[in-house]
matplotlib code that plots the C-alpha trace (Angstrom):
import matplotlib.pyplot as plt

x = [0.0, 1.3, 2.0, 0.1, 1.3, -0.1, 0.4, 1.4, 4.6, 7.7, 8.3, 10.2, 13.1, 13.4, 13.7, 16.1, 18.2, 17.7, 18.8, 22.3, 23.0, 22.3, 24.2, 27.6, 27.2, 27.1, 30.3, 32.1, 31.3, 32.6, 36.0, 35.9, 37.9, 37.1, 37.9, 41.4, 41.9, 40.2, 37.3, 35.3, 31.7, 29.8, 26.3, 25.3, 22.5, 20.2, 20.8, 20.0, 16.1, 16.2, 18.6, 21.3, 25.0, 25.9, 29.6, 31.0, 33.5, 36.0, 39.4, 41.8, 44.1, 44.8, 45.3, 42.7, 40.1, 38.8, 36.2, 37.3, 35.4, 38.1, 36.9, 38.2, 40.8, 43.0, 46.8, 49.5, 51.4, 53.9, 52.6, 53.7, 52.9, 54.9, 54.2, 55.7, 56.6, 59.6, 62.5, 60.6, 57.8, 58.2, 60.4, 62.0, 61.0, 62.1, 59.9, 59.5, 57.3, 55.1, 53.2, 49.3, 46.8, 45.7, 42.2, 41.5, 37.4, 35.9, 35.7, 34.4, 36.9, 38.3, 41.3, 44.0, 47.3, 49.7, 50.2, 53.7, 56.1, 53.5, 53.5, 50.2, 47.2, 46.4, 43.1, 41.6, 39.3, 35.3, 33.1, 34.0, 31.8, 31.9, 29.6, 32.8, 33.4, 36.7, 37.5, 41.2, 41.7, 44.4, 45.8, 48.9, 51.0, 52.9, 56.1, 58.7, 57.2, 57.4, 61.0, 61.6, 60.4, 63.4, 64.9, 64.5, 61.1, 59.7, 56.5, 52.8, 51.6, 47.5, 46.9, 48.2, 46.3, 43.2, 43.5, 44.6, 41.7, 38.9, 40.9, 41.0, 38.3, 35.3, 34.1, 35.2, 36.7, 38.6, 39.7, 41.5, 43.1, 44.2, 46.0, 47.3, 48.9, 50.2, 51.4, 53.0, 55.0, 56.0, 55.8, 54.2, 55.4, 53.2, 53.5, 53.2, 50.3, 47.3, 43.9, 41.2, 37.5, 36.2, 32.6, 30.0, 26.2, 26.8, 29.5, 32.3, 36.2, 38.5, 41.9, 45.5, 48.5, 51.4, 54.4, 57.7, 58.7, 57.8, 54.7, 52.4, 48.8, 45.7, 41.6, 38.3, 34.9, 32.7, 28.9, 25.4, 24.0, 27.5, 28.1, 32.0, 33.3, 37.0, 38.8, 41.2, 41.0, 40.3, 40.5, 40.1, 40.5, 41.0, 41.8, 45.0, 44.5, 42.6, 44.0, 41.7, 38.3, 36.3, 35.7, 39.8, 43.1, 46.1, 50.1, 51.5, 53.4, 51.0, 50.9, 54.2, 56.0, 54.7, 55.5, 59.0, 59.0, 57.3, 54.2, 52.2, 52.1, 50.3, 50.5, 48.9, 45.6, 44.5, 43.3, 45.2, 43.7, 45.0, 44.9, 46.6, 48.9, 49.8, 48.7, 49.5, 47.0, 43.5, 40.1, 39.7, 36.4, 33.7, 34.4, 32.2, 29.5, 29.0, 28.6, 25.9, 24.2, 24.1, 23.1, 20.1, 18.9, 18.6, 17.1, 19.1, 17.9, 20.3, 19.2, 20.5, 23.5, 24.4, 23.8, 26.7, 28.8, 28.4, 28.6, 29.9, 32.1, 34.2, 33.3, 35.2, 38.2, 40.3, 38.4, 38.8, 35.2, 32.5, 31.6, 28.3, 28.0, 24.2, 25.5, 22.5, 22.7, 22.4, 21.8, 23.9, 27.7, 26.9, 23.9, 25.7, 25.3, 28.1, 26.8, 29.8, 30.1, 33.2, 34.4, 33.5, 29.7, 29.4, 28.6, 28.4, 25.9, 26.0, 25.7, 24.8, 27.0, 26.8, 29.7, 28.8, 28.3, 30.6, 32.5, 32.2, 31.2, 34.9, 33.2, 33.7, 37.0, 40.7, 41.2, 44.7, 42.8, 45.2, 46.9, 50.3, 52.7, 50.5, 51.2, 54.5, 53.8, 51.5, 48.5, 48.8, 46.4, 45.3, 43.8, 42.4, 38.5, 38.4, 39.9, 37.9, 34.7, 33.5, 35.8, 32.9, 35.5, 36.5, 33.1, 32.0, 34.9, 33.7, 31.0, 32.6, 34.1, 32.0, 29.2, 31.7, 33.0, 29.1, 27.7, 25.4, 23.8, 24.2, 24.7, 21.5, 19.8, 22.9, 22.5, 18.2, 19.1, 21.5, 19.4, 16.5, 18.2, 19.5, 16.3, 14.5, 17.7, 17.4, 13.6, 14.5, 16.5, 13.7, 12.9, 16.4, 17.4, 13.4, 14.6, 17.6, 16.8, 14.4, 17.1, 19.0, 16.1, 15.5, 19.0, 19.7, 22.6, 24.2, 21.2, 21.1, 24.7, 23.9, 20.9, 22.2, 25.5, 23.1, 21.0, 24.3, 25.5, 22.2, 21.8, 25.7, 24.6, 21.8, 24.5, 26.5, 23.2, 22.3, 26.0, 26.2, 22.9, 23.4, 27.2, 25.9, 23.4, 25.5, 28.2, 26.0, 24.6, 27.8, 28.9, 25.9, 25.6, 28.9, 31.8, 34.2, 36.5, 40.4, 42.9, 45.6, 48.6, 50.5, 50.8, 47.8, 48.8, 50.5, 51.5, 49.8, 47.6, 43.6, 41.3, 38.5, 35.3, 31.5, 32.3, 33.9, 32.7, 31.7, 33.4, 30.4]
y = [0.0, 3.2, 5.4, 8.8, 12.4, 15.1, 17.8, 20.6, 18.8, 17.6, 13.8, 12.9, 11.7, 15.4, 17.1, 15.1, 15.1, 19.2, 19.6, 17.6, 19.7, 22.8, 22.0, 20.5, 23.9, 25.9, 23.8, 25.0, 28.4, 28.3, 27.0, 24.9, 21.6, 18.2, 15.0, 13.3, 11.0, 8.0, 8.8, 6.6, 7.9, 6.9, 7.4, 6.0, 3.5, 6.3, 8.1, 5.3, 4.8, 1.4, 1.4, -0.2, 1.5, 2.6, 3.2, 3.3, 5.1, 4.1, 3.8, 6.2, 4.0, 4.0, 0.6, -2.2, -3.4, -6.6, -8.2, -11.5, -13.8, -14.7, -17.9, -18.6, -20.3, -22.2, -22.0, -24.2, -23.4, -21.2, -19.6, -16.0, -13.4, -11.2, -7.5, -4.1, -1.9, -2.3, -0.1, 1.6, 3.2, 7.0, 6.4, 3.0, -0.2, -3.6, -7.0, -8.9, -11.7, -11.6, -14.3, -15.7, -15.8, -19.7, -19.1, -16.2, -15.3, -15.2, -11.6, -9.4, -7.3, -5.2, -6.0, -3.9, -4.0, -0.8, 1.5, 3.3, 0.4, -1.5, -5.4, -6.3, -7.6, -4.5, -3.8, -1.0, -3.5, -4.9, -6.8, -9.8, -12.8, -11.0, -8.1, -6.0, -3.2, -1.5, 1.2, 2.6, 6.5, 9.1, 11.3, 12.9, 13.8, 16.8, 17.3, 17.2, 13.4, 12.4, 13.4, 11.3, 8.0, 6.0, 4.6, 1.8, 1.6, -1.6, -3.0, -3.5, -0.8, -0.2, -2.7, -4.8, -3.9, -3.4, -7.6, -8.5, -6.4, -8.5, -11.9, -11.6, -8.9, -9.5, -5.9, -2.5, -2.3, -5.4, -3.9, -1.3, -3.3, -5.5, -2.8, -0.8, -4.1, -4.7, -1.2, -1.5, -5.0, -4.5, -1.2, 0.4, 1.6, 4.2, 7.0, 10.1, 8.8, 6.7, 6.2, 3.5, 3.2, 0.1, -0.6, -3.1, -3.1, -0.8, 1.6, 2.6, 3.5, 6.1, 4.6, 7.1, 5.9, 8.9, 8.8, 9.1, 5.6, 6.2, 3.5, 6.8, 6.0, 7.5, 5.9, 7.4, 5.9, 7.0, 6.6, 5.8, 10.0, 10.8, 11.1, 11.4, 11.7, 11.1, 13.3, 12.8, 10.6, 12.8, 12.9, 16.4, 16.7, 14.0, 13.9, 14.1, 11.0, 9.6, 5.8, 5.4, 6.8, 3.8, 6.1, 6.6, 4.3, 4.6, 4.3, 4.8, 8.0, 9.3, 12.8, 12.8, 12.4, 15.7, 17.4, 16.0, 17.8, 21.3, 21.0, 20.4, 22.2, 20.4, 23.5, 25.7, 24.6, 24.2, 20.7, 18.2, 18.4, 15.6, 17.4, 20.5, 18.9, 15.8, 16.2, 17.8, 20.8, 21.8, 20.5, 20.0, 20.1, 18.5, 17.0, 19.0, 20.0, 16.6, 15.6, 18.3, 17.0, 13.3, 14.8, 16.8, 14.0, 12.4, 9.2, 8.3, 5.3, 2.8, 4.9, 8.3, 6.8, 5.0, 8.8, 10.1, 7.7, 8.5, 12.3, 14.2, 15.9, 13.1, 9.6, 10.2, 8.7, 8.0, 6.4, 2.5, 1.3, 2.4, 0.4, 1.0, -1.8, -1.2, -3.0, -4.9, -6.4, -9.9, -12.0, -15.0, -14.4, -15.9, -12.8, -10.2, -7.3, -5.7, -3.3, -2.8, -0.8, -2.0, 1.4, 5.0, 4.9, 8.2, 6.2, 2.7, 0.7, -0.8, -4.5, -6.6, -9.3, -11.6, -12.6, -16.0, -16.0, -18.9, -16.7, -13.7, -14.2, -13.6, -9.8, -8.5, -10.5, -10.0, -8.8, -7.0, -4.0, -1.3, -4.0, -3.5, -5.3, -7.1, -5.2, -6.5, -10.2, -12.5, -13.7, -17.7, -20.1, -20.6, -17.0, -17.2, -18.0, -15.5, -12.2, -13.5, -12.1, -8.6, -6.5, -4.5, -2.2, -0.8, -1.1, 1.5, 3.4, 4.1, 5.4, 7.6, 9.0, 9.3, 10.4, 13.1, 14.5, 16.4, 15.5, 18.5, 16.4, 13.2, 12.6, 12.9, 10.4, 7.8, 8.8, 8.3, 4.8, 3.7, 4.7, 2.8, -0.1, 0.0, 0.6, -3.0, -4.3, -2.8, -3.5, -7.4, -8.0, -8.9, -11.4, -12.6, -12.7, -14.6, -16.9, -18.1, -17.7, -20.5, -23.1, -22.3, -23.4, -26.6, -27.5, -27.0, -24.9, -25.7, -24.2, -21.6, -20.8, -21.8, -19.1, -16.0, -16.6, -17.0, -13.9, -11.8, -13.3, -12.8, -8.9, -8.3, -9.6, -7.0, -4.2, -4.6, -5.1, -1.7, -0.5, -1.3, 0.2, 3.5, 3.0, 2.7, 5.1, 8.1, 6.9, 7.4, 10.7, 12.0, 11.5, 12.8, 16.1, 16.8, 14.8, 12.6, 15.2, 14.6, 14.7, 17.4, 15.8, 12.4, 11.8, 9.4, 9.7, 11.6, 12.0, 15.3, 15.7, 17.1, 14.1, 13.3, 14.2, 14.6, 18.0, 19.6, 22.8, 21.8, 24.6, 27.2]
z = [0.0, -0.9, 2.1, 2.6, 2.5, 3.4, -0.1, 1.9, 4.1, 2.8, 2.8, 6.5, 3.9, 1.7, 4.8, 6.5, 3.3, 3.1, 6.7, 6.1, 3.2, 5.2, 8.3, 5.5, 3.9, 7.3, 8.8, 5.5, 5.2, 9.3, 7.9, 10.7, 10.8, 10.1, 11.9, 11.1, 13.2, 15.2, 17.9, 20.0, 21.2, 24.8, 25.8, 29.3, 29.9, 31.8, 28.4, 25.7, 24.6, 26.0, 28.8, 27.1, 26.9, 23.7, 22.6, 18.7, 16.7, 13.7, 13.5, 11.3, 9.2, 5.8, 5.1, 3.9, 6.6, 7.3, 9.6, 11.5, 14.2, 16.8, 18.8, 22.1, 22.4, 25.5, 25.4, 26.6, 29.8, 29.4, 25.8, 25.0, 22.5, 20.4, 21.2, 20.3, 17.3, 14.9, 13.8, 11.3, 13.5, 14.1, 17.2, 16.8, 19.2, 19.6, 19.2, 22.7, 24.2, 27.6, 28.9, 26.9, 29.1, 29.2, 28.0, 25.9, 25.0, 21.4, 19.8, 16.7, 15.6, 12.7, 11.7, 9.4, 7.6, 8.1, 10.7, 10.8, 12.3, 13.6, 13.0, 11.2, 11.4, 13.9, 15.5, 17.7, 19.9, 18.7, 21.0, 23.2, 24.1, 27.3, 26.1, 26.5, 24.0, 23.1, 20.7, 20.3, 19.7, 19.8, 22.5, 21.7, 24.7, 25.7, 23.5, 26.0, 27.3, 23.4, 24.0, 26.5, 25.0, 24.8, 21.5, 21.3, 22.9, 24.0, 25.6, 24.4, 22.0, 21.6, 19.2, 21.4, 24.1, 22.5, 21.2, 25.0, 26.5, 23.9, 24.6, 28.8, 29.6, 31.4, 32.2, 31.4, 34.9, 34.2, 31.0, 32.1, 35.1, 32.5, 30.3, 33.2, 34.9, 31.6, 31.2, 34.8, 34.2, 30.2, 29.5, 26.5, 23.3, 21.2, 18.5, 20.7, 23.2, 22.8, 24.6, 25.0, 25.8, 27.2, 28.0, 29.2, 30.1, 33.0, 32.6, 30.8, 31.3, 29.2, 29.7, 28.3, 28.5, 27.5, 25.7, 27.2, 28.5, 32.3, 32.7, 32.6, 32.4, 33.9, 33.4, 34.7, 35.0, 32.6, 34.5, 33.4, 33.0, 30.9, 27.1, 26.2, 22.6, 22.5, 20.2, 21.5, 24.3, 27.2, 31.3, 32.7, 36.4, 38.7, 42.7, 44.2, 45.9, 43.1, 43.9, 46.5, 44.3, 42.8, 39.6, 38.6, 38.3, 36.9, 37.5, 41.2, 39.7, 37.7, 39.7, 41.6, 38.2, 37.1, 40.2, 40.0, 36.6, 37.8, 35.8, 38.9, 41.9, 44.7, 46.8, 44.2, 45.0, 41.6, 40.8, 38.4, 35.2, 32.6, 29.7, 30.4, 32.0, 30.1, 27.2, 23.7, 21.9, 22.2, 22.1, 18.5, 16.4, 16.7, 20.1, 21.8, 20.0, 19.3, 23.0, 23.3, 20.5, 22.2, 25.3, 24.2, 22.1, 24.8, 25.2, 22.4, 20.0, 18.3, 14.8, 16.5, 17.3, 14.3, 12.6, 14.8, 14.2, 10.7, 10.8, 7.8, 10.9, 11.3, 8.9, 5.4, 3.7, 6.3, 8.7, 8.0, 9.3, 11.6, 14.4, 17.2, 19.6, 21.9, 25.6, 27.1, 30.5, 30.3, 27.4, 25.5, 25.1, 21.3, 20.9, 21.7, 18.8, 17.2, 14.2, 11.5, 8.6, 5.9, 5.5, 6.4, 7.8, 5.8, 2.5, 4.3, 6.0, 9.1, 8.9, 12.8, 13.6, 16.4, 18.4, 18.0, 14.4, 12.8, 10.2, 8.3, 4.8, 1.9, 0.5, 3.9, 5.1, 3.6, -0.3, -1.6, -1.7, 0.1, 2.2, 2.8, 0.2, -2.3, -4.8, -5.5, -5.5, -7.3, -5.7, -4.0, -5.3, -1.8, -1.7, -5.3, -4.6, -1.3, -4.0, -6.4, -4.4, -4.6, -1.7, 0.9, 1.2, -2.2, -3.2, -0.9, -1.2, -4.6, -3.7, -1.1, -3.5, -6.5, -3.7, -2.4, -5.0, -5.8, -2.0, -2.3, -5.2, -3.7, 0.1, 1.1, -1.5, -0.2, 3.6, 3.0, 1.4, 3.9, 7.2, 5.5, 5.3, 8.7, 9.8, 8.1, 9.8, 13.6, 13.3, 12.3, 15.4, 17.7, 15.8, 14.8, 18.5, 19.5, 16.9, 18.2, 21.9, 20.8, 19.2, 22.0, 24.4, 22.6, 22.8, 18.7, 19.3, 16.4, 13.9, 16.3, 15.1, 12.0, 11.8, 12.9, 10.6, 7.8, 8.5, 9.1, 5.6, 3.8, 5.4, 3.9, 0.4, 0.4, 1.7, -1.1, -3.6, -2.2, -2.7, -6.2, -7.0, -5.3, -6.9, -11.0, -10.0, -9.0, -11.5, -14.5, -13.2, -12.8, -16.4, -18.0, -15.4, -14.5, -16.4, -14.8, -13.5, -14.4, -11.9, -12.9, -11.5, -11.9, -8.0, -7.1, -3.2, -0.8, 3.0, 4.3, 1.0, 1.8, 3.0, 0.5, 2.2, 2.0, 3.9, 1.1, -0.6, -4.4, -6.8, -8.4]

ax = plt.figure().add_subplot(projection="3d")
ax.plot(x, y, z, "-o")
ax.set_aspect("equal")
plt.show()
């Protein structure tokens, strides 16, 4: 049946589209900045529409991106893994081995294959069987600790951390004791300062550790009435004696170490804040407007989430994936909901994955698309039928790009397709998850499994069905209104060069 309108009001869809054009327009003629680098985004449960916690973000990596299931796994007394950076990341590190834990949990994560010096595959966290979220995002520190941080540098770096944290964690609060301890035995080597966000069905935890080689690190619990987007990964004040408040840890010399250094003065009576202390420049846009926006929507819905995550602000060519995870208490460790998107959300759906789904279909796993060093060697028989699939990622890559290159014409048309798709998808879940509570109950377990890997399959086929339509769509258009624009130079790629994004200004 066709649905009713009334002839005076704009359909829900035109609007929405005209208000995203308005408000990419308005951000330009600020000249304010875009995002360029990872973030991680946290609404608490007496926030979300259904009392869940919410927490997503992307990572900021050039590289390709895959999708991998990681069951759990138990490993042999004395087991060790290799951890660290190489000589040829920004400040040189060294390769060593610390101890495996003996039983390590099943996760969803997304994994990638270059990042300055630092062995691949890498990851900035996913979900755990555990219902325990992590996302990995930057937080430069002060230049003189980046001076500090010795050469060669050794220890744990975030990706790392973020893989240890899904294997071993069974709460946020575990989480971060597990990094910290890590931090405190091993060390930690980084590329100027990092910072993590951990969450489960009740709270969640910003975690920083700083550069400089001195076991620095610092986390505070984020509560069930808080929103916090790190851009970078933030702590502002924190108590003196903040070791003995439930809400913070962190290392034994966090404070006294910048009192030794006379950037604290305990007898100044001005509290410790983190970041001016500790850390490197200033708040940078849209951090904070986009934590106001959170919190005045509030209670926010899975949908409204999902739409920041994929904010013209900060999703465009440089961010590898998007990633919202919605934390119920409770619940099957093989049902717990992790919503990915195969490249930036911007011009990418969100596809639901299950942590106990039995693998993720060859279109969204690994392909020689942007991953580091296949393109000087020949492709092994063993990988043949897996490249021969259609890549998730380059597919919507090209339409990032073909979408961004006239987004006045054409982001709101893909944004409108994408959230209705999501939407079937979000309003399929009760159903999905009625579905295999009820296998489970009757003890089929295995076609439980079976089920919700076949639905998160089938729902990827129709995200890249939708892909290529909204691709040959806006492809054709494009020739016939505006040409296929040629690029003026011979360089296809550069270090420092402008990020492609929907945010850009189209030329009169």
């Amino acid at each position: 049946m066709a649905s009713m309108t009334h002839p005076d009001r704009e359909p829900a869809a035109a609007v929405r589209g005209r208000v995203l054009v308005s408000a990419l327009l308005l951000l330009l003629a600020s000249g304010a900045d875009h995002a360029l680098a990872s973030y991680a985004i946290y609404v608490g449960k007496h926030l979300s529409a259904d009392g869940s916690v919410l927490i997503g973000g992307s990572g900021d990596e050039v590289s390709s991106h895959w999708l991998e299931v990681v069951p759990a796994a138990e490993h042999p007394s004395g087991s060790t893994i290799r951890v660290g950076v190489t000589d040829e990341a920004e400040t040189p590190g060294r390769i060593t081995e610390i101890p495996q834990a003996r039983k390590t949990h099943r996760f969803l994560t997304m994994n990638y294959s270059d990042y300055k010096g630092f062995p691949a595959p890498l990851t900035n966290g996913g979900l755990n069987e555990h219902n325990v979220a992590a996302r990995d995002v930057w937080s430069p520190s002060r230049k003189e600790l980046v001076a500090m941080t010795p050469r060669p540098q050794q220890g744990p770096q975030y990706s790392d951390l973020s893989r240890i944290a899904m294997q071993r964690a069974r709460s946020a609060r575990e989480a971060v004791e597990i990094v910290g301890a890590l931090i405190d035995r091993h060390g930690y080597s980084d590329y100027g300062g990092n910072s993590h966000m951990f969450a489960d069905a009740e709270e969640g935890w910003v975690l920083i550790e700083f550069a400089g080689g001195k076991g620095l690190w610092i986390a505070e619990r984020l509560g069930p009435d808080e929103v916090r987007m790190s851009y970078p990964g933030y702590i502002r004040e924190i108590p003196p004696d903040f070791a003995k408040h439930p809400d913070f840890r962190g290392s034994k010399n966090f404070i006294s170490f910048a009192v030794e250094n006379g950037w604290y003065d305990p007898a100044s009576g001005q509290p410790f804040d983190v970041s001016k202390i500790y850390s490197a420049g200033p708040e940078r846009f849209p951090r904070s407007e986009i934590e106001r926006e959170l919190r005045d929507a509030a209670p926010v819905s899975l949908r409204r989430m999902m739409d920041a995550v994929r904010d013209v602000r900060i999703s465009q060519d440089t961010t590898g994936y998007g990633q919202v995870a919605q934390l119920h208490k409770g619940g099957r460790p093989e049902m717990h909901l992790l919503w990915v998107a195969p490249t930036g959300s911007v011009t990418a759906p969100f596809v639901p994955y299950r942590v106990g789904v039995r693998e993720i279909a060859p279109q969204f796993g690994k392909h020689r698309y942007l991953t580091k060093g296949e393109a000087s060697a020949f492709l092994t028989p063993d990988w043949q039928a897996q490249e021969a699939t259609e890549f998730a990622g380059q597919l919507f890559k090209r339409l990032m790009y073909h979408t961004c290159e006239h987004p006045a014409k054409f982001l709101p048309e893909v944004n409108e397709a994408l959230t209705a798709f999501e939407n079937r998808l979000i309003a399929e879940q009760a159903v999905v998850a009625e579905t295999a509570e009820t296998l489970f109950r009757a003890g089929r377990n295995e076609l439980a499994l079976d089920y919700i890997t076949r639905y998160s399959r089938e729902a990827g086929k129709d995200a890249l069905a939708l892909g290529r339509a909204l691709l040959g769509s806006i492809e054709a258009r494009t020739e016939v209104l505006y040409g296929i624009r040629r690029p003026s130079g011979e360089v296809m790629s550069a270090m420092g060069a402008a990020v492609v994004s929907c945010e850009r200004r189209e030329k009169p």
